[in-house]
C-alpha positions in Angstrom: 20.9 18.2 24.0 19.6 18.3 27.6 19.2 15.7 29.7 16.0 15.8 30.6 15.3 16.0 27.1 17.3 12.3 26.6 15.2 11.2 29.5 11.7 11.9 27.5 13.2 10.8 24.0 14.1 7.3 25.8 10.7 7.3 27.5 8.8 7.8 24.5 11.1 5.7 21.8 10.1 2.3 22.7 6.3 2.6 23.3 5.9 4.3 19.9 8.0 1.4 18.3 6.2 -1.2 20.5 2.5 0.5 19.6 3.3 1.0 16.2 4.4 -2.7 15.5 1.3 -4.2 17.5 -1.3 -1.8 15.4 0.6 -3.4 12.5 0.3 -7.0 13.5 -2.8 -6.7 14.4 -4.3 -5.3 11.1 -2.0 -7.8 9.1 -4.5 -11.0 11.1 -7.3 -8.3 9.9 -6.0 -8.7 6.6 -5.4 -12.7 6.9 -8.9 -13.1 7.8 -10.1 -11.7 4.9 -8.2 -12.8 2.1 -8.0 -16.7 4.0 -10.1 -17.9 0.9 -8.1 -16.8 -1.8 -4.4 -18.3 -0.4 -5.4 -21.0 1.3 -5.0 -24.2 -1.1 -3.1 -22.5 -4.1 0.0 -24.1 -3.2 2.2 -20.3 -3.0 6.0 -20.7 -2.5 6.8 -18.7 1.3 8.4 -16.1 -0.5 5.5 -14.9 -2.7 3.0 -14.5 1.1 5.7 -13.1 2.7 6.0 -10.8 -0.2 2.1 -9.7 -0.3 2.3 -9.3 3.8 5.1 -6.7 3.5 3.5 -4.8 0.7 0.1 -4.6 2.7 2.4 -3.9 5.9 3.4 -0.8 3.8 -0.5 -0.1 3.1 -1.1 0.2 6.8 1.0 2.7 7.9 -1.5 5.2 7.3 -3.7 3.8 10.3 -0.6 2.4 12.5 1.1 6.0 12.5 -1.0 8.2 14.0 -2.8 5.6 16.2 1.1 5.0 17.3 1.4 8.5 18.2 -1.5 9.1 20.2 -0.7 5.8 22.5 2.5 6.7 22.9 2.1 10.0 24.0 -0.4 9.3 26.5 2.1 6.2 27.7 5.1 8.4 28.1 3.7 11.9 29.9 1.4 9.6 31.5 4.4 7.4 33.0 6.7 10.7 33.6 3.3 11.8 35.9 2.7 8.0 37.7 6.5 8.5 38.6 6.8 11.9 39.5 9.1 12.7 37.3 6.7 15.1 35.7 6.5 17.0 38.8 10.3 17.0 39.4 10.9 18.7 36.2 8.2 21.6 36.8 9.4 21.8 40.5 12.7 22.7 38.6 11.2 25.4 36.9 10.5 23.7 33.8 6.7 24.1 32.0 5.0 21.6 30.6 5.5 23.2 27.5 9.0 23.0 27.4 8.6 19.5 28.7 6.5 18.5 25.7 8.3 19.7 23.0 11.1 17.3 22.3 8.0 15.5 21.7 6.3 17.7 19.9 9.6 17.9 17.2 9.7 14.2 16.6 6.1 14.0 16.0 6.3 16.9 13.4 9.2 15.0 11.9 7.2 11.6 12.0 4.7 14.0 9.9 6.7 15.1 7.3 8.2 11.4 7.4 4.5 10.4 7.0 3.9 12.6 3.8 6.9 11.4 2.3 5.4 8.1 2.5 2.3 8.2 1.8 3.3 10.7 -1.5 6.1 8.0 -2.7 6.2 4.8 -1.0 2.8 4.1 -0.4 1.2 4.3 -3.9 4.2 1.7 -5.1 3.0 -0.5 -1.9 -0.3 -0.3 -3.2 0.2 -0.7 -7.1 2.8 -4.3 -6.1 -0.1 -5.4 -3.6 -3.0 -5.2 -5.6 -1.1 -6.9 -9.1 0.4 -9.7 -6.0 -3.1 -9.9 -4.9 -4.9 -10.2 -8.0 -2.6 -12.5 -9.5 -3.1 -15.0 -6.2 -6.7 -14.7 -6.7 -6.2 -15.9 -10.1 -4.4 -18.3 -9.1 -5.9 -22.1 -9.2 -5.7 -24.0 -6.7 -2.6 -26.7 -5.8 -2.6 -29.8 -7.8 -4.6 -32.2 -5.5 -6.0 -35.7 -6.6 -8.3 -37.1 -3.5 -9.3 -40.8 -3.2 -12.7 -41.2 -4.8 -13.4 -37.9 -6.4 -13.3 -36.4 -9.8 -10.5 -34.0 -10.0 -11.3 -31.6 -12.5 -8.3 -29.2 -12.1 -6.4 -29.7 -15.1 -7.8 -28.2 -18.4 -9.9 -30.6 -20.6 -9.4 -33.9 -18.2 -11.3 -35.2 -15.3 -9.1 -37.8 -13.1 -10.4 -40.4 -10.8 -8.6 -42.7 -8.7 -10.2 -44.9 -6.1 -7.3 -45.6 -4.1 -4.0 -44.4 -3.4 -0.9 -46.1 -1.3 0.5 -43.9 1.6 3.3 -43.2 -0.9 1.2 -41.1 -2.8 2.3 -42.6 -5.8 0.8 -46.1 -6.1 -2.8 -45.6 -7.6 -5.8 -48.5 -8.1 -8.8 -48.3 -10.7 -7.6 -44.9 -12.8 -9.8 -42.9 -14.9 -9.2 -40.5 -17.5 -11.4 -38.6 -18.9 -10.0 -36.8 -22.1 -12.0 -33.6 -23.3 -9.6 -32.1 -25.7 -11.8 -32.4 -28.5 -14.9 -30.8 -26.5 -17.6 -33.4 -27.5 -18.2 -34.8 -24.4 -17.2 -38.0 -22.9 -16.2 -39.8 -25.4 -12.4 -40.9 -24.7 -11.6 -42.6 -22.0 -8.8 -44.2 -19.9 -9.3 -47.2 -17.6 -6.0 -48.7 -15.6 -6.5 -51.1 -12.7 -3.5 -49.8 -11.3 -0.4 -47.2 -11.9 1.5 -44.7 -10.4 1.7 -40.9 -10.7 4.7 -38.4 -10.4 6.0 -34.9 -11.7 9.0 -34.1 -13.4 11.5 -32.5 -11.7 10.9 -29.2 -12.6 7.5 -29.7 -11.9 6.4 -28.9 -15.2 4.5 -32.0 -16.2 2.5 -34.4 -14.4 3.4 -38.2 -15.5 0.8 -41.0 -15.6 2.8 -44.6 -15.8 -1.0 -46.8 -16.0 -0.4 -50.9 -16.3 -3.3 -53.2 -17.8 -6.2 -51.0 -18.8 -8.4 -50.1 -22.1 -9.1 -47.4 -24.0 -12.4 -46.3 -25.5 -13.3 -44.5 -28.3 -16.0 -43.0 -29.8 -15.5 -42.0 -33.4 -17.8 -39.0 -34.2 -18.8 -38.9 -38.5 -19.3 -36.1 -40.2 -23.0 -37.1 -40.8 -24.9 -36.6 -37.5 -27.8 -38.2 -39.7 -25.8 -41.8 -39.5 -27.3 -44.6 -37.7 -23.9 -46.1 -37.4 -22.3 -45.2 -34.4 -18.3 -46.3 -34.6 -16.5 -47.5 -31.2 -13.0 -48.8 -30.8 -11.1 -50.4 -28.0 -8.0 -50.5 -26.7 -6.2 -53.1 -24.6 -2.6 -52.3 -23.2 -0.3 -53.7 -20.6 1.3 -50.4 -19.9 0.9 -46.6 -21.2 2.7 -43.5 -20.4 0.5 -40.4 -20.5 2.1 -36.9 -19.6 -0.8 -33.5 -18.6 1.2 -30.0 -18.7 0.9 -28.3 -15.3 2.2 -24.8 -16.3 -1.2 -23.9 -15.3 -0.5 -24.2 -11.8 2.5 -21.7 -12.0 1.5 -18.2 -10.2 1.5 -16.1 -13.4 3.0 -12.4 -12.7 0.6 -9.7 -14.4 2.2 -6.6 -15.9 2.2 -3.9 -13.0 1.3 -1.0 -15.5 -2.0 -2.3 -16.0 -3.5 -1.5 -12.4 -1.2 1.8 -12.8 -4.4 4.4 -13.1 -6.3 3.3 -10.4 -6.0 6.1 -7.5 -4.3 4.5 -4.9 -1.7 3.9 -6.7 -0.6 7.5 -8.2 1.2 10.8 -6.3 0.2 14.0 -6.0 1.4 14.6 -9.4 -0.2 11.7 -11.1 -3.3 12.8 -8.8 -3.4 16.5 -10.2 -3.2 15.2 -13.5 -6.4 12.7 -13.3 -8.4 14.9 -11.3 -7.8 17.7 -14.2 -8.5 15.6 -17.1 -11.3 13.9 -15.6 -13.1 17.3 -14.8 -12.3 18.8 -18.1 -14.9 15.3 -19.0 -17.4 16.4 -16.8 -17.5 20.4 -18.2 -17.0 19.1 -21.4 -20.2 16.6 -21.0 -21.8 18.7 -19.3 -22.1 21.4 -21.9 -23.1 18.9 -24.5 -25.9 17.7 -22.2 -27.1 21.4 -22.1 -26.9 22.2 -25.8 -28.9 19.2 -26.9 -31.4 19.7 -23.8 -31.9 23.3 -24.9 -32.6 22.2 -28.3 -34.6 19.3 -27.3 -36.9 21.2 -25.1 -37.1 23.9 -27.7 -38.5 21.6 -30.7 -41.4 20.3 -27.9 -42.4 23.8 -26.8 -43.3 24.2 -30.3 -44.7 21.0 -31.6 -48.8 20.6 -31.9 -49.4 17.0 -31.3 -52.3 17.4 -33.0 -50.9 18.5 -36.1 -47.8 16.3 -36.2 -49.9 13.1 -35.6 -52.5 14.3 -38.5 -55.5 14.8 -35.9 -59.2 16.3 -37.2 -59.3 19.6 -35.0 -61.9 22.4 -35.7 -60.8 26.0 -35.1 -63.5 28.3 -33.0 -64.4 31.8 -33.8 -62.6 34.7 -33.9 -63.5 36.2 -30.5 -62.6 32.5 -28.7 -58.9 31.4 -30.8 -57.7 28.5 -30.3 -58.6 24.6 -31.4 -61.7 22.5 -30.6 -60.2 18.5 -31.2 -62.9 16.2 -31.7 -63.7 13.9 -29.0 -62.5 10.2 -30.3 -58.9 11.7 -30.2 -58.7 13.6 -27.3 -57.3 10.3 -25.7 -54.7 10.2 -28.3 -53.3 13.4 -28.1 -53.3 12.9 -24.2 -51.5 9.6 -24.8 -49.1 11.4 -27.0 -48.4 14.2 -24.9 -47.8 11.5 -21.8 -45.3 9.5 -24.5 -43.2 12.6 -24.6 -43.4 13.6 -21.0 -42.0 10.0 -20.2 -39.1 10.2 -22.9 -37.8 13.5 -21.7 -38.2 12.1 -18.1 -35.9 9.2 -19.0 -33.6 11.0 -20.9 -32.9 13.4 -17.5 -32.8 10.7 -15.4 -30.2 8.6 -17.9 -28.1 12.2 -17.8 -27.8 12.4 -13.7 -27.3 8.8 -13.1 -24.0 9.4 -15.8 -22.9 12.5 -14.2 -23.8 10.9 -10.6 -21.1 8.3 -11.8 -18.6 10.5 -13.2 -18.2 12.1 -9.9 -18.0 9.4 -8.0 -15.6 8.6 -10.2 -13.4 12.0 -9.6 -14.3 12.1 -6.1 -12.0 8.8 -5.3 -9.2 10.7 -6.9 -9.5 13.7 -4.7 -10.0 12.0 -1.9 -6.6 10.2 -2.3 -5.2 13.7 -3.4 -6.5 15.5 0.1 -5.5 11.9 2.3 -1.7 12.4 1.2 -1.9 15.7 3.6 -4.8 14.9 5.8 -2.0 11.7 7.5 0.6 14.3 8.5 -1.9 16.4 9.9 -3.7 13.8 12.0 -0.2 13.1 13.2 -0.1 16.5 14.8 -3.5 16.7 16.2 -3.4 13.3 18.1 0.0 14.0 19.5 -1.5 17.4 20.8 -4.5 15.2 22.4 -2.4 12.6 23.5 0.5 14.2 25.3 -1.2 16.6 27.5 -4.0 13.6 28.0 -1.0 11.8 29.6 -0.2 14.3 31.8 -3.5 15.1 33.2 -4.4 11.2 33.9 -0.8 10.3 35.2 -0.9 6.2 34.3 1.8 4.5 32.4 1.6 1.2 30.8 -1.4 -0.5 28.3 -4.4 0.3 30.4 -6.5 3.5 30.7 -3.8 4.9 28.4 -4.9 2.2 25.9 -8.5 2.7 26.5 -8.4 6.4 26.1 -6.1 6.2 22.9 -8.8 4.1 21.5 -11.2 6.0 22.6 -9.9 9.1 20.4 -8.7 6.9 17.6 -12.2 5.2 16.9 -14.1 8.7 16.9 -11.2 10.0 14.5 -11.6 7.1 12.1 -15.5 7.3 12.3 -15.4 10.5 11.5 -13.0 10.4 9.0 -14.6 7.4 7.3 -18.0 9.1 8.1 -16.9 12.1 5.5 -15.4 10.0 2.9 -18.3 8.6 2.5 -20.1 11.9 1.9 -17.2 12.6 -0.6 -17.8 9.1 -2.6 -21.1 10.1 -2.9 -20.7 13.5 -4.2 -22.8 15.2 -1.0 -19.6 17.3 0.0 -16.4 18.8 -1.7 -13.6 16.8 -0.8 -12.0 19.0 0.6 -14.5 19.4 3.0 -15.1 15.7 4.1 -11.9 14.9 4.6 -10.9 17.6 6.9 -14.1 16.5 9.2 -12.3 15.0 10.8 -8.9 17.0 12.2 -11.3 19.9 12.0 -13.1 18.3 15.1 -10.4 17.0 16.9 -8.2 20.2 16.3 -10.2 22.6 19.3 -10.2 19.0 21.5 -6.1 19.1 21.2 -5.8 22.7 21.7 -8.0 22.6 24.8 -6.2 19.9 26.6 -3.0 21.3 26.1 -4.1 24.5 27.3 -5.5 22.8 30.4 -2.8 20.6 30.8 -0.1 23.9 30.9 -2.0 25.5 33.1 -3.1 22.8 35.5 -6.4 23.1 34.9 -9.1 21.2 37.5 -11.4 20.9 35.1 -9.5 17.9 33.7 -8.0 16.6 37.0 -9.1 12.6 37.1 -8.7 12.7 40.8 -11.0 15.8 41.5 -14.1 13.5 39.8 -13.1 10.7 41.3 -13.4 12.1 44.5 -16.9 13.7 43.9 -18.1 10.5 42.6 -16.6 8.6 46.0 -18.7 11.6 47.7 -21.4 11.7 45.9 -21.4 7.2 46.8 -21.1 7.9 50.5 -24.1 10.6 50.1 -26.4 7.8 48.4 -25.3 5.2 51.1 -26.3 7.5 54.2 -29.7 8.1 52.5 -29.9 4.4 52.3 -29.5 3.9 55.6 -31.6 6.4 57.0 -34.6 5.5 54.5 -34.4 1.9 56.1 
């Protein structure tokens, strides 16, 4: 390998790894911040949210990548310029072109890399994170007795305590509420003190209570009884045990989330999309048939003469049917009737079909995303590289800006077409090309400029003008006054 080859690898190895990591990070507090609600409280073990962060870590990538790309680029031909490095090499004889395309290889080799995830790793990310996910949502929350409230957290009992020691143990005035044989409150537990703890494998929840009652409503079998049984209890000391198996994070099977369509390959995508438009012809064609025949039996039906109406016929030389005024109304009313069933019976057929595209549309837009990552891979390193060497500036700032910049008009857009897609306006294969469609002529122009050391694109060139162009406005000033 040459050397100046090394030199550029080097240069561009650790912002990529630096850029790529940060765009992580910073979508994983994204992520955080939306989900707070449903981890917060639930008591999880560190394992299981360090578990869910690096399955949505995975579900990232798509976003880090490229973004990681572009910012790198633009970091490393735009610190080779600020040093004038990039001028020793073309001073050597070397063109820009040759000086880009160690570059240029790893970024088609962080494309294929891309695919490869996005076509194998990424729909496992995806299927783990959303059973993790759903299973934490499901999740109640952590076993939690506060001073002075009813707890209501364990199935069929409400707990109140009015006091607890700073052991956390020692309780004062305890009641129980039992509802286990769901007809209200009518057993109850009073302690005036006792002490709570769990077993050690945290499977049951032991109440020891000390000088309390018990009371008892006995429910008859005749509701129509004025006698109304009640029996009290005195003891000195009772032991009563509540199952918290409840509280375990319960695992759901992974195969049940296994259709959705983030979650399959291009395989599994192929084999959806096919089978759900076979559905759609196969409706369709139904719908057709029984609207033919529909329409066909009302083109031929005389309201007049299926509802039993008095009509008198008119000569020969005028055909036709004279209906007697009193049911003019109800032939019009008829008529109307019909009109508005047929009218529903379309609209009931669109909103289905409306639906059932939707429907395949989020399938082929996960089948045209496996390819449309790689590509945007490409397209931003072509932006990014030759950007890098026109501004010449290193570092996090206008390189930042300006990778932003491109990245927010590439997810707009991209987002922008999806959208069109999920709403069955375009093919999907049209929306979600939008996208490195428009960016494609951008990175093909800037490297051609950039190669041939274009002005156009020269930073200094407008910065000049614009100094100019201040000094212009500040002699008119002057002059005015």
């Amino acid at each position: 390998m040459k050397t100046y080859y090394k030199l550029i690898l080097r240069s561009y190895i650790g912002p990529f790894i630096a850029t790529f990591l940060i765009a992580i990070f910073i979508m994983l507090m994204q992520f955080l911040w939306k989900y707070v609600d449903d981890l917060v409280g639930k008591g999880l073990e560190w394992y299981i949210v360090v578990e869910l962060l690096l399955y949505a870590s995975a579900t990232f990538v798509p976003l880090a990548l490229p973004l990681a790309i572009l910012l790198s680029s633009i970091m490393t031909m735009g610190s080779l310029g600020e040093n004038y490095e990039l001028v020793a090499l073309k001073s050597a004889g070397i063109s820009l072109t040759k000086i880009m395309l160690p570059l240029f290889v790893i970024s088609m080799f962080l494309a294929i890399t891309g695919f490869y995830f996005a076509n194998n790793v990424l729909p496992a990310a995806n299927l783990r994170m959303g059973s993790l996910l759903y299973d934490i949502r499901q999740q109640r929350p952590a076993f939690n007795i506060m001073d002075g409230v009813y707890y209501k957290g364990i199935d069929n009992f409400v707990i109140r305590v009015e006091e607890r020691d700073s052991d956390g143990q020692t309780m004062k005035n305890i009641k129980i509420y039992d509802h286990t044989q769901q007809k209200g409150n009518i057993n109850l537990t009073t302690a005036k003190r006792g002490t709570m703890k769990t077993t050690p494998d945290e499977r049951y929840l032991v109440f020891t209570l000390y000088d309390g009652y018990n009371y008892e409503e006995i429910i008859q079998d005749d509701r129509h009884s004025k006698e109304k049984p009640f029996r009290r209890t005195e003891f000195s000391k009772q032991i009563r045990k509540f199952d918290l198996s409840a509280f375990n994070l319960t695992r759901t099977d992974k195969d049940l989330f296994r259709s959705n369509h983030q979650m399959l390959d291009l395989s599994q995508l192929n084999f959806f999309i096919d089978s759900l438009q076979n559905k759609i012809n196969e409706r369709q064609s139904n719908f057709f048939d029984s609207y033919e025949r529909r329409f066909r039996y009302y083109s031929n039906l005389d309201t007049a003469k299926y509802y039993n109406l008095d009509f008198t016929q008119k000569d020969d030389l005028n055909p036709g049917f004279i209906f007697k005024a009193e049911n003019i109304d109800m032939i019009i009313s008829n008529a109307a009737d019909l009109a508005r069933t047929n009218n529903e019976f379309l609209n009931n057929n669109h909103k289905e079909f409306h639906e059932r595209k939707r429907s395949l549309a989020r399938y082929e837009i996960e089948y045209q995303r496996k390819f449309t990552l790689s590509v945007a891979c490409i397209i931003l390193f072509l932006i990014g590289a030759p950007m890098g060497a026109i501004i010449r500036k290193g570092g996090f700032g206008l390189p930042l800006v300006i990778a932003v910049l491109f990245f927010v008009v590439f997810h707009v857009t991209s987002v922008t077409g999806e959208k069109f897609v999920r709403e069955a306006v375009i093919p999907a294969w049209q929306g979600m090309w939008i996208a490195p469609v428009l960016l494609l002529p951008v990175g093909i122009l800037l490297s051609v400029k950039a190669t041939t050391d274009s002005s156009m694109l020269n930073i200094e060139n407008y910065t000049k003008k614009f100094e100019s162009l201040v000094r212009i406005i500040k002699k008119l000033n002057k002059k005015i006054n």
